[in-house]
Structure formats: structure tokens, C-alpha cells
C-alpha positions as CSV (number, residue, x, y, z in Angstrom):
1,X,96.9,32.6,87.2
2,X,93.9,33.2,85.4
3,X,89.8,33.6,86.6
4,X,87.0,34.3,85.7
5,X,86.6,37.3,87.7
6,X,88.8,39.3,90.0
7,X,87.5,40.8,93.0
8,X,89.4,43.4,95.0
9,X,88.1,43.5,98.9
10,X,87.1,40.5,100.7
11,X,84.5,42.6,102.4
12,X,80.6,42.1,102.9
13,X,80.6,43.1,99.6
14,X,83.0,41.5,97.9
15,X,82.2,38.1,99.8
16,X,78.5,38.7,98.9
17,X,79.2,38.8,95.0
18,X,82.1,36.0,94.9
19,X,79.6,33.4,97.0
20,X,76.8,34.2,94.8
21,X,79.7,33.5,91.4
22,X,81.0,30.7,92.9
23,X,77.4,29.1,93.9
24,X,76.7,29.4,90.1
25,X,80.1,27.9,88.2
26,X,81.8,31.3,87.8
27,X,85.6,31.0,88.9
28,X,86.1,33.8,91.1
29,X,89.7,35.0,92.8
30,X,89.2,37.6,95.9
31,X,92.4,39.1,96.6
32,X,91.6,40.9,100.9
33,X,94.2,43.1,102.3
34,X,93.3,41.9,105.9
35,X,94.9,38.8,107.2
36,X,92.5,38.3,110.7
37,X,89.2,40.6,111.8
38,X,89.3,44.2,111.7
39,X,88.7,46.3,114.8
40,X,87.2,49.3,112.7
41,X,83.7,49.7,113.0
42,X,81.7,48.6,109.8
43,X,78.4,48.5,109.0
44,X,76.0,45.7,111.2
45,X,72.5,46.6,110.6
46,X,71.0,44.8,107.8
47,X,67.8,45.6,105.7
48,X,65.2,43.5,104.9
49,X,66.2,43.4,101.0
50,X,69.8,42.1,102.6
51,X,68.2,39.2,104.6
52,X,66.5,38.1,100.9
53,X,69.4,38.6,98.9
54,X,71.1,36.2,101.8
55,X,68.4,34.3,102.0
56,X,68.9,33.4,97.9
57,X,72.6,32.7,99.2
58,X,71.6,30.1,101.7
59,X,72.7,31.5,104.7
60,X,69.9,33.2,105.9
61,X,69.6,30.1,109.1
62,X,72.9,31.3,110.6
63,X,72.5,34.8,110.1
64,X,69.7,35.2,111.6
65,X,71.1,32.7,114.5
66,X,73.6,35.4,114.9
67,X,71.5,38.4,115.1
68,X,69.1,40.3,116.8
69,X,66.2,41.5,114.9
70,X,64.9,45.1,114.9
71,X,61.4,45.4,113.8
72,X,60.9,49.1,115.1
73,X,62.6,52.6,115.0
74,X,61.9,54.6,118.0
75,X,62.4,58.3,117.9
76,X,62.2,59.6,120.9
77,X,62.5,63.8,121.7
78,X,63.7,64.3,125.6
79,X,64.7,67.3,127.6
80,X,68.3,66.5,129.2
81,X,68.1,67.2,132.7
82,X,71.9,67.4,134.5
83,X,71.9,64.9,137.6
84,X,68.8,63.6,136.8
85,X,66.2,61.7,134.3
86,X,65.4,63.0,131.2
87,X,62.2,64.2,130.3
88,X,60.5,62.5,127.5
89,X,59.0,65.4,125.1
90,X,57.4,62.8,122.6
91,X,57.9,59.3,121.2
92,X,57.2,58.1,117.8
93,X,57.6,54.5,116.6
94,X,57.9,53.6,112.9
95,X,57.5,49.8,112.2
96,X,59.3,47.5,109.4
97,X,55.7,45.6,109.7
98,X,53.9,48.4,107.4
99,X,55.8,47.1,104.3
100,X,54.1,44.2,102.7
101,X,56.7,41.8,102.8
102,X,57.4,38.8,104.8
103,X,61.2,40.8,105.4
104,X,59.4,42.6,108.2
105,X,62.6,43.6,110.1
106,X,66.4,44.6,109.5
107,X,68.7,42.4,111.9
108,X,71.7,43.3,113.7
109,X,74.3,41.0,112.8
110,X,78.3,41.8,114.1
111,X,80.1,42.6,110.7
112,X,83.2,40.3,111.2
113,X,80.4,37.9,111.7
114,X,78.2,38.3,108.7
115,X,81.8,38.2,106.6
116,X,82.8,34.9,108.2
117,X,79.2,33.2,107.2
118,X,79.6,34.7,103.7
119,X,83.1,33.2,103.2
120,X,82.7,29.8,104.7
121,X,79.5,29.9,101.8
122,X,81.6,30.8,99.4
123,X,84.6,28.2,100.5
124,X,82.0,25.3,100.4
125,X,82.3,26.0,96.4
126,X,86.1,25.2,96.7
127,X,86.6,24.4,93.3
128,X,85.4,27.6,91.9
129,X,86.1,30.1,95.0
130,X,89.5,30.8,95.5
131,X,90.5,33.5,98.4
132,X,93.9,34.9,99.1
133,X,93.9,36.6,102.5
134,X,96.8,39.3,103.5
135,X,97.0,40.3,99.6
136,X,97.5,43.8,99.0
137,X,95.8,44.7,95.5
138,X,98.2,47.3,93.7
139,X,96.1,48.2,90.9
140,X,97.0,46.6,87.3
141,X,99.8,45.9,85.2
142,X,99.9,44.6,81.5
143,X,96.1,44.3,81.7
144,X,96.3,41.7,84.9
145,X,95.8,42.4,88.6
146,X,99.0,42.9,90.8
147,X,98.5,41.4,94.2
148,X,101.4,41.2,96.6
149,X,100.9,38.1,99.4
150,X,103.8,39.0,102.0
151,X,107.0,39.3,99.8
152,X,105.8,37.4,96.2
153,X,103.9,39.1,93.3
154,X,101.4,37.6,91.4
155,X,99.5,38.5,88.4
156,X,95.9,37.3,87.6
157,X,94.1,37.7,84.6
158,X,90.3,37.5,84.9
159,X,87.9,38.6,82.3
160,X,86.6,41.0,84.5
161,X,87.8,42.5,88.0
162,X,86.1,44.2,90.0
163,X,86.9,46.7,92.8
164,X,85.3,45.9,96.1
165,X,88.4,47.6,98.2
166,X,86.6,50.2,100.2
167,X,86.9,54.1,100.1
168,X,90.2,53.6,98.7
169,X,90.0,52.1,95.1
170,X,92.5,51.3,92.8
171,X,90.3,49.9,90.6
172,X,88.3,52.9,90.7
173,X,91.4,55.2,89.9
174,X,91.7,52.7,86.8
175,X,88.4,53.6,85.9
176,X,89.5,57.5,85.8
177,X,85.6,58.4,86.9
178,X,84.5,61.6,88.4
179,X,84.1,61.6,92.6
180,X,82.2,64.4,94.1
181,X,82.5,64.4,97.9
182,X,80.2,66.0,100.2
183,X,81.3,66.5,103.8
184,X,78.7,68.0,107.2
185,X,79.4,69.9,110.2
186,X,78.9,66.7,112.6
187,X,80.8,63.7,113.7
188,X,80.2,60.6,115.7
189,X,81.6,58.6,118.2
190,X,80.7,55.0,118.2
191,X,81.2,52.5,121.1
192,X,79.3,49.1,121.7
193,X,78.5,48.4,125.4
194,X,76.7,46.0,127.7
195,X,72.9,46.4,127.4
196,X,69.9,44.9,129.8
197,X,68.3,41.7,128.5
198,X,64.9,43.9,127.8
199,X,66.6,46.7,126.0
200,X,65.4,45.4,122.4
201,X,64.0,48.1,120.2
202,X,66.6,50.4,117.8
203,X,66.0,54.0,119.4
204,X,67.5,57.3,118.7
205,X,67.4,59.6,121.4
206,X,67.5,63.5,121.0
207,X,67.3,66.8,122.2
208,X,67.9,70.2,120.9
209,X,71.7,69.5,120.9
210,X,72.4,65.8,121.8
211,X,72.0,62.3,119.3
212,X,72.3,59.2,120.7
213,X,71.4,56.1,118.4
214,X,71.3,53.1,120.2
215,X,70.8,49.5,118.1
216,X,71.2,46.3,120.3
217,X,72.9,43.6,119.1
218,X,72.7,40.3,120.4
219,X,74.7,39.0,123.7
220,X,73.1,42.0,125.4
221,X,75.4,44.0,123.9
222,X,74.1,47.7,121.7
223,X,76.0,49.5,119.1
224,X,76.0,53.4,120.4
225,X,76.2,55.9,118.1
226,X,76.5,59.6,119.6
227,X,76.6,62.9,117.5
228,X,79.5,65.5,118.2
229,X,80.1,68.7,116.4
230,X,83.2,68.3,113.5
231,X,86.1,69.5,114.6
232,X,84.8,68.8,118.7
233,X,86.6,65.4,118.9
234,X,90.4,66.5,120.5
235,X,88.3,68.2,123.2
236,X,85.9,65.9,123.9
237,X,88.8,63.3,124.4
238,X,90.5,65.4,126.8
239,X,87.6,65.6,129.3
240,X,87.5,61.9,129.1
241,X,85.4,59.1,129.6
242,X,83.4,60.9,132.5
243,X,81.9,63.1,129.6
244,X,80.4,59.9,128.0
245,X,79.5,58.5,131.2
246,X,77.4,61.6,131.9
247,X,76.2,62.0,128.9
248,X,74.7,58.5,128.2
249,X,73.5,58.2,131.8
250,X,71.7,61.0,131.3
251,X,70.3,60.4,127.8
252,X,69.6,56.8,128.2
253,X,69.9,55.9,132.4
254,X,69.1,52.5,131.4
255,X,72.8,52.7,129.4
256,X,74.2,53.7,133.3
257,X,75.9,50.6,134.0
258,X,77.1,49.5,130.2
259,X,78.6,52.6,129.2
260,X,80.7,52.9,132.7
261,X,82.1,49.3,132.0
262,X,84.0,51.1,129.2
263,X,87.4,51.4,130.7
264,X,89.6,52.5,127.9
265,X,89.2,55.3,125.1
266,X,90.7,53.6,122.5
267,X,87.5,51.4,122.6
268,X,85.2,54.2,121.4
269,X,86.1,55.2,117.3
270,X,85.6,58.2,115.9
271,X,83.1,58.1,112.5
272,X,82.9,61.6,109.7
273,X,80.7,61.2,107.7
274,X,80.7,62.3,103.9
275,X,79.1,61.4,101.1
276,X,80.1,60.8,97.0
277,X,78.9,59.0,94.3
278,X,81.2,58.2,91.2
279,X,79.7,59.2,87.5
280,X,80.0,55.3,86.0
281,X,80.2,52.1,87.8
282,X,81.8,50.1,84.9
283,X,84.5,51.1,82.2
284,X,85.4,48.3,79.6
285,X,85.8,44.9,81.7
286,X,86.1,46.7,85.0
287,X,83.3,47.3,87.4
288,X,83.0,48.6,91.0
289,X,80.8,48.2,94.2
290,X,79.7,49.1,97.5
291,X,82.0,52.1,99.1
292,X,83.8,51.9,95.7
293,X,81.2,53.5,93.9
294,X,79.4,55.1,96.9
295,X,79.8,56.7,100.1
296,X,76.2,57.0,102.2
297,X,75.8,58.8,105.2
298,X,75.1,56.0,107.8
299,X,72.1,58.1,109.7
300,X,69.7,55.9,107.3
301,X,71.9,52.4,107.7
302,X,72.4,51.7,103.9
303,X,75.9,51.6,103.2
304,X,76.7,47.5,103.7
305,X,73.3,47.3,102.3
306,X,74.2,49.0,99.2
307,X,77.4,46.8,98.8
308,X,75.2,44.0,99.2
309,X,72.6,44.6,96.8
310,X,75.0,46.0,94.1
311,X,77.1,42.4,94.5
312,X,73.5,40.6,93.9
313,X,72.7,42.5,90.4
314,X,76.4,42.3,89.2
315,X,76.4,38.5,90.7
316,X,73.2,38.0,88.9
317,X,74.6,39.5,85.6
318,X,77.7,37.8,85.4
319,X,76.7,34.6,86.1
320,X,74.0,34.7,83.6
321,X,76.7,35.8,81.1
322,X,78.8,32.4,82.0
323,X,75.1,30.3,81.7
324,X,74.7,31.8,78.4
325,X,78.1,32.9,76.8
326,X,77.8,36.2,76.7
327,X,81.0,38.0,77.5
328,X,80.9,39.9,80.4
329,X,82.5,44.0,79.6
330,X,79.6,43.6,76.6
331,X,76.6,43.4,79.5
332,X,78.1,45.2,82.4
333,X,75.7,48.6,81.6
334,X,72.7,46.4,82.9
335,X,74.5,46.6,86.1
336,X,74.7,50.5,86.4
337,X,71.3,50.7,84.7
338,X,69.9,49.1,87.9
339,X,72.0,50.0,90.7
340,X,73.0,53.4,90.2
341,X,69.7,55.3,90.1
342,X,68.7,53.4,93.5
343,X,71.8,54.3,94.9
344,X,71.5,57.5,93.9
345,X,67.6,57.6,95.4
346,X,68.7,56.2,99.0
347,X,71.6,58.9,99.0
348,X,69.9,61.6,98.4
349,X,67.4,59.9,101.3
350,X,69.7,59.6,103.6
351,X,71.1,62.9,103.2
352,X,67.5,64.5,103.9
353,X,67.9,62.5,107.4
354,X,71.4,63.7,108.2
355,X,70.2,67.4,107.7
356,X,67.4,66.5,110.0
357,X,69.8,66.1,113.0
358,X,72.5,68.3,111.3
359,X,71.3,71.7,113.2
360,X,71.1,72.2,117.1
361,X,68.3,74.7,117.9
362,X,64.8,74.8,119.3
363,X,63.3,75.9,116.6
364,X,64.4,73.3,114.2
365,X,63.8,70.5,117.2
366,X,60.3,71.1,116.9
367,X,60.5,71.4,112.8
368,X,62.1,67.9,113.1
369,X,59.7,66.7,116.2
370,X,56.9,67.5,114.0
371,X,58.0,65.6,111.1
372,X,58.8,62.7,112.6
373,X,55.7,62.5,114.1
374,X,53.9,63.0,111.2
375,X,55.2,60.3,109.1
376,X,53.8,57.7,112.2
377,X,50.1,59.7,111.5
378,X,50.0,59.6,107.8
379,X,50.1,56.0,107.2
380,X,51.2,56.9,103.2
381,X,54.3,58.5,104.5
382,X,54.9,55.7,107.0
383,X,55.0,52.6,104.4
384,X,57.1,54.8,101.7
385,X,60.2,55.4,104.7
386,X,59.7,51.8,105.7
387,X,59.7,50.4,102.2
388,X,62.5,53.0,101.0
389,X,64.9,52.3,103.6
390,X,63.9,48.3,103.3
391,X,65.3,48.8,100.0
392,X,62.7,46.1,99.0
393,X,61.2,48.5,96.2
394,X,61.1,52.4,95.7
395,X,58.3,54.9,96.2
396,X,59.1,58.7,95.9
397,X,57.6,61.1,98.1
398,X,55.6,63.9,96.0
399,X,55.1,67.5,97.2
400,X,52.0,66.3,98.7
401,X,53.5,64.1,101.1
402,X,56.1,66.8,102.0
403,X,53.4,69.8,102.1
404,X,51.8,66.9,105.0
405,X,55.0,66.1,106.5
406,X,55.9,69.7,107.1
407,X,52.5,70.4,108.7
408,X,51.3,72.3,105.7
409,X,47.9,70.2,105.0
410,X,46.5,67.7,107.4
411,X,47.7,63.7,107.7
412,X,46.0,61.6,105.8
413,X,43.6,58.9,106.9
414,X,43.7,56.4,104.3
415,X,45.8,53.1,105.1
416,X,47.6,52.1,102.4
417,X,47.2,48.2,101.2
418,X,49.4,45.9,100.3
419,X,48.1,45.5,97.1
420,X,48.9,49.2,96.7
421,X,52.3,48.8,97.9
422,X,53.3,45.8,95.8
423,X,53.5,48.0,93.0
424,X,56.3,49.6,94.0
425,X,58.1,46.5,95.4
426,X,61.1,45.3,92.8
427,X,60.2,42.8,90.5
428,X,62.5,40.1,89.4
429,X,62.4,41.8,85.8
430,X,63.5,45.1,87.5
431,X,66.2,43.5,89.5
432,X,67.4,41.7,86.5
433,X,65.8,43.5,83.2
434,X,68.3,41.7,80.8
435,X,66.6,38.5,81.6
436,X,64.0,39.6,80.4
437,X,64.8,41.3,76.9
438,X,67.1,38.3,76.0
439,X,66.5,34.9,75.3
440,X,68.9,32.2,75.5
441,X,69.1,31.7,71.9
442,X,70.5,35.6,71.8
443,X,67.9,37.1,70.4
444,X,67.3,40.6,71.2
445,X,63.3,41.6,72.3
């Protein structure tokens, strides 16, 4: 059988980039392991520079339909009180609104959900999207992917594959690239329960020793997210679901009556976080994305954004290859030129906010209490987490904003404006810079 391009993983990911080929004339083959939905938890909460990329797609209408929209982070500091309410130390709320963008929210969307809208998309291109589910990708042979559908073998040759397959990558292991892997001294649980009608707002609840992130998702339903020390899970298992019970109720008593409809611990996963990012994204006419390439810490929810917004530059770039016959391996460095120093930016972010929670004493609450707070007064600090974590554009944080953050000089009181900000939004000519230096008769600028 022979492609276009080859895509190992029928993920987000995976789905994102062949529906954005397909959509543009490419012939694209996805080989996905999974025959029906997975029960793992995977990523839900999208980012503003998601909902455009989808948007481009033309499925914004049913993802959105599907959603529930989170236009503010609350941070709230409480004093857990056994028995009895908590009491609420301080509460800071950070806003999607400060970045100038008409994206002024990330959106909950169930991840088996956002995959089915992205391959019925990609289906509705039927003569150039072609989708084997239940094929096991078994890395290549004779320069041609091996797939295995239950018992029969069969060999595709693309001119380029790409390995969308998750943590696990044989196209990466192809690619013989370097893999550093960092690991912390926390774990999580993660369970999604019933929720009242008016709980709307993302919030993450702590205390000196206790993290609760709560996102609702719609159906009155929330995604929970609580923090347990590595290595605490076997324990924490043993004592049952009674410890959750108490702990959520006492955290969060508007969470009383959702979290005690959980009946069964096999409902509630275990997450461990770790980090790595490969040294090359593309060798010869092979090319990797999302978890692939990168492993994010999820306190910052970028990782299915990542995935996303790597399959929109690759899609971008190989589609533009087809339009102009260009082969593909020859332009596949625009693609890590892009991606791999935002990537690279947003881990490094997100690692800042997993140390932030990483430590459980009183002196560090307040360290953390403080900052928090901080970025909500100084309005420059505000838009640059807001816009950073958007992944709309990029806007580094200097030693002045972290001598204010840390309480070393006083906030700021200047607002920033969105003229001011739209210079750090992406351009189209960042996004996609070989547009820009090549013309369609091939000539070089």
C-alpha cells in the first residue's frame, strides 16, 4: 500500500495532523492501536491556540457544543479544618480575558470526544483519509511501516511517517534521538465526579500539604486532580475510598456529594508525572509529535495542546510541500525550527509550576501564596502567564518580573495594552516562516 504520509497514533494528535492533510489533498494512512475508547485518562482541557487551530479545521461549532468553557483560574490558599469547613487564607483569580485575543478561554472538552469530532473531520475527506483501527504499528521494515491488523501484516510506504504513538515510540527509537527524563517527588490521583450546576470556574485548592485541582466539565460533571506524595499510592489505596471522601469534603464541601457517588476504586487512576524532551524532531523522512517528542508536566495543561499545535505546523508544512512539489524529508527542519523551542519554553514553564506545589511546608506556602498573588497585582505578569499558557504567542519573563513576583520590588501599576501584547502574539510568518522565504516559483529569499 502506498501514502503520502504515514501516521503512527490515532490520537488528538495524530487525528489533528491527518484531518488537516486530508482537508488539503495529502493522502494520509493512520495506523491506531485502539479498536473502541480508552478508559485512561488523557488530556481534556484545551487552550485557546487549540480552539484556533480547530477552528482552521472546521470543527470549532461541535467542540465547543461539547465543552464547557473555562475563562478563569482560581487559586485559592485554605486552612484544612478535620470535621469541618475550611478556612479560606486568600483567593486569587487569573483571567484568560487579559490576553488580547478573541480565544479568551480554554474549554473542557472529554478527550474521547474531541478524537471522535477530529476523525469524523478527517473521514468526511474519504478519498484521501484512510484509518485502520486495532493496528499495532511495529516499527519498519525494508524502509515501509509494519502494521499488524488482528492476524495479517501489511506494509505501507509513505514518503514520510510520522510517530504520533504516545510515550512509547517506535518511530522515535528509529530516529535513534537522545531522551532525557526528569521525574518529581509527587503523584496524582485523578477521578471525574458529579458536580453542582453552579460549580463553573477551574479552581485549585491548597494548603500547606494538600492539592486539589478541580476543572468542570460539562454534564455537571469535574475532572479532579489531587496531589499525593510518590511512592504514597499502595497506602493511600488501603485506607480506601473514606480517605478521598474526607479529604475532598473537607477541601472542597461543595465536592461532598460527588465524590461519595464514587463507589469503586478502580474508577480513580493514578498519574506520575515526568518530564523529557528528545534532541531532534525529524531524521531523514521521519518526523515525531506530541508525547513522541515531549513529555510536559500536566500542572500547566499543555501536553494535548502541544500535540495539537506541533500537528498544525507539520500539517501546515507538508501540505504546502504537496501544493508546491517540494519533497517533504528536504523541508521537515522548518518544522523543528518552530516547534521545538516553544516546546521547550512551555516545559520549562510548566516545570516552574510543578516546583511551586512540589514542597509541603509553611514557609514555602506563603513563598507560593505570595507569588500567586502577585502575578493577579502586577498586571505585566498577569497577561505574560495568560498569553504563555494560551500558547497564542510567547513573552519571557525578565529578572524584573521575577525580582516583583518574589516580593523583591513593588507590583507594577501600568496595564498592559493590547497593542503591546500583539507583539508577542504568533504571526502567520512565525507559525509558518517557510512561506514566507519561498515563493512558488522556488526561489529562495
Amino acid at each position: 500500500m502506498k501514502t503520502d504520509v504515514f501516521i503512527a497514533g490515532g490520537g488528538v494528535g495524530g487525528l489533528t495532523l491527518a484531518a488537516k492533510l486530508a482537508s488539503r489533498g495529502v493522502h494520509v494512512t493512520i495506523a491506531e492501536q485502539l479498536k473502541k475508547e480508552s478508559p485512561v485518562y488523557k488530556g481534556e482541557l484545551l487552550q485557546p491556540k487549540t480552539l484556533a487551530i480547530l477552528e482552521r479545521l472546521g470543527v470549532i461549532n461541535e467542540i465547543e457544543g461539547c465543552g464547557h468553557p473555562i475563562d478563569q483560574l482560581r487559586f485559592q490558599e485554605i486552612n484544612r479544618i478535620p470535621e469541618s469547613p475550611p478556612e479560606e487564607v486568600n483567593l486569587t483569580e487569573l483571567n484568560y480575558s487579559r490576553v488580547a485575543s478573541r480565544y479568551d478561554h480554554a474549554l473542557m472538552v472529554p478527550h474521547e470526544t474531541t478524537k471522535s469530532i477530529l476523525r469524523k473531520k478527517g473521514a468526511s475527506y474519504d478519498q484521501y483519509f484512510h484509518y485502520f483501527p486495532g493496528a499495532r504499528f511495529l516499527g519498519f521494515e525494508n524502509g515501509m511501516a509494519k502494521i499488524k491488523q488482528k492476524k495479517e501484516i501489511t506494509y505501507i510506504e509513505a514518503k514520510v511517517y510520522i510517530g504520533a504513538e504516545g510515550r512509547s515510540s517506535p518511530t522515535r527509537d528509529a530516529m535513534n534521538v537522545q531522551v532525557e527524563r526528569k521525574d518529581y517527588n509527587h503523584h496524582f490521583l485523578t477521578v471525574t465526579i458529579p458536580r453542582p450546576e453552579d460549580f463553573t470556574k477551574g479552581k485549585i485548592i491548597t494548603t500547606s500539604s494538600c492539592f486539589l485541582g478541580l476543572f468542570p466539565l460539562p454534564d455537571n460533571e469535574v475532572r479532579t486532580v489531587f496531589l499525593i506524595k510518590a511512592g504514597e499510592y499502595k497506602n493511600i489505596k488501603e485506607k480506601g475510598l473514606e480517605y478521598l471522601y474526607r479529604a475532598y469534603s473537607e477541601l472542597e464541601p461543595e465536592l461532598t456529594e460527588g465524590v461519595r457517588s464514587l463507589k469503586e476504586w478502580k474508577k480513580v487512576q493514578l498519574m506520575i508525572p515526568f518530564t523529557y524532551h528528545v534532541d531532534h524532531y525529524y531524521s531523514g523522512n521521519l518526523a515525531i509529535i506530541g508525547d513522541a517528542a515531549h513529555t510536559v508536566h500536566p500542572m500547566a495543561g499543555e501536553g494535548m495542546n502541544l500535540a495539537v499545535q506541533d500537528a498544525d505546523v507539520l500539517g501546515e508544512l507538508l501540505a504546502w510541500c504537496k501544493e508546491e512539489g517540494k519533497p517533504y524529508h528536504e523541508y521537515l527542519h522548518y518544522y523543528e525550527d518552530v516547534r521545538k523551542p516553544r516546546v521547550e519554553f512551555l516545559l520549562q514553564l510548566s516545570h516552574l509550576s510543578a516546583l511551586v506545589y512540589s514542597f509541603r511546608n509553611e514557609w514555602w506556602r506563603k513563598l507560593r501564596m505570595n507569588a500567586v498573588q502577585r502575578i493577579l497585582d502586577d498586571d505585566q505578569l498577569h497577561v505574560k502567564q495568560m498569553l504563555n499558557i494560551s500558547g497564542l504567542g510567547r513573552w519571557d519573563f525578565t529578572l524584573i518580573d521575577r525580582a516583583v513576583q518574589g516580593g523583591v520590588l513593588p507590583a507594577r501599576k501600568k496595564q498592559i495594552s493590547a497593542e503591546t501584547q500583539r507583539n508577542f502574539l504568533f504571526s502567520e510568518a512565525e507559525d509558518y516562516p517557510w512561506k514566507e522565504r519561498y515563493r512558488k516559483d522556488g526561489s529562495h529569499e
